[in-house]
C-alpha positions in Angstrom: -21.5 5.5 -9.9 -24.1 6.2 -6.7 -27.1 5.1 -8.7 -25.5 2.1 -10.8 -24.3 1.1 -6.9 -27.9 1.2 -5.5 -29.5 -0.4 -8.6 -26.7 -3.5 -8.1 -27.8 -3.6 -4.4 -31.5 -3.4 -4.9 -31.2 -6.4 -7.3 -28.9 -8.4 -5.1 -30.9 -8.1 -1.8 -34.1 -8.5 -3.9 -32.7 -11.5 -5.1 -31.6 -13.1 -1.9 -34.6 -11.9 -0.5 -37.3 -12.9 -2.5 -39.7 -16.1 -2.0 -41.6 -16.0 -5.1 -40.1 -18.9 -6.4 -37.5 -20.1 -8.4 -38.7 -19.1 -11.3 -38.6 -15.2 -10.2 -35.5 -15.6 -9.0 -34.3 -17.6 -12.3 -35.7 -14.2 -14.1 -33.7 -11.6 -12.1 -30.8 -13.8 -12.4 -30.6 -13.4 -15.5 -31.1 -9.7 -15.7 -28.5 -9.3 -13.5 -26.2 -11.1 -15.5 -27.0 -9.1 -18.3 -26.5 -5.9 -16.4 -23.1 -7.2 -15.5 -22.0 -8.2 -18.9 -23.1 -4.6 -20.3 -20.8 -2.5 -21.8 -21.7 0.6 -19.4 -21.0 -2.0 -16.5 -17.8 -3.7 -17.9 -16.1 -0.2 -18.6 -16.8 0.9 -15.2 -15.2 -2.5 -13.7 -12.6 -2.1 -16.0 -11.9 1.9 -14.7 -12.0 1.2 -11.5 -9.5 -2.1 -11.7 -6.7 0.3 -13.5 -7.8 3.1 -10.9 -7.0 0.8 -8.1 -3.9 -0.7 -9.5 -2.3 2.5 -10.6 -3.5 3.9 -6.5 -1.6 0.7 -5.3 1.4 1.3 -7.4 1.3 4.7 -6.2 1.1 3.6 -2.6 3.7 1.0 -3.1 6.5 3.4 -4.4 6.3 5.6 -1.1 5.9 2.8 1.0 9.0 2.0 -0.4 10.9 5.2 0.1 9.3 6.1 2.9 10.7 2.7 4.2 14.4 3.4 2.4 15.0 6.8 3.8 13.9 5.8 7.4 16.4 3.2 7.1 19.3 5.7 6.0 18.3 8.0 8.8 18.8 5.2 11.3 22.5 4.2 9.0 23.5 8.0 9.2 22.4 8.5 13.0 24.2 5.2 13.8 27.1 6.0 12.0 28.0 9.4 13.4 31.4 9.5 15.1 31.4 10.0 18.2 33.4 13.2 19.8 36.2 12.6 21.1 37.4 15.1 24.2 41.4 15.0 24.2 43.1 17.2 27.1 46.4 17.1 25.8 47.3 17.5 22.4 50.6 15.6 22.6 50.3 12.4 20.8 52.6 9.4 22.0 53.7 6.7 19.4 53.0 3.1 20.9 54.0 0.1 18.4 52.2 -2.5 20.2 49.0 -0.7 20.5 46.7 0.4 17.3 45.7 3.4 19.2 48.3 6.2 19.8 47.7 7.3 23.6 48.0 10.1 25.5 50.1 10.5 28.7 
């Protein structure tokens, strides 16, 4: 993929640099085109478009639980009780209150 890279890049800065005319630059257009519509070229694009999507899948799905189990951390650390210190153990039964109490 180094080489195919550099020829791409050679012809592209070649192109956009050269004042020979527009003929010239009508020429490499052309061969460019052709190199882009090659099969060699097209199955490379066409690896490295299912490389990349299958990387971003990838990359998605552990953003995602990486996301999801930060999130139950935060539930589970929030969600602790709390400890309760009693001194007495004798429990006394108030109607009007939710809460028994302690005397």
């Amino acid at each position: 993929m180094g080489k195919m890279t550099f020829i791409v890049g050679a012809g592209v800065g070649f192109v956009l640099g050269a004042r020979a005319g527009r003929g010239a630059y009508e020429r490499i257009k052309g061969i460019a085109k052709k190199a882009v519509a090659s099969r060699p070229v097209q199955g490379a694009l066409q690896k490295t478009d299912e490389t990349a999507g299958e990387f971003a899948r990838t990359q998605a799905m552990k953003l995602t639980d990486s996301a999801a189990n930060a999130v139950k951390d935060k539930i589970a650390s929030t969600a602790r009780p709390k400890e309760i210190h009693v001194e007495s153990t004798e429990w006394i039964y108030d109607p009007s209150s939710e809460t028994p109490r302690t005397d």
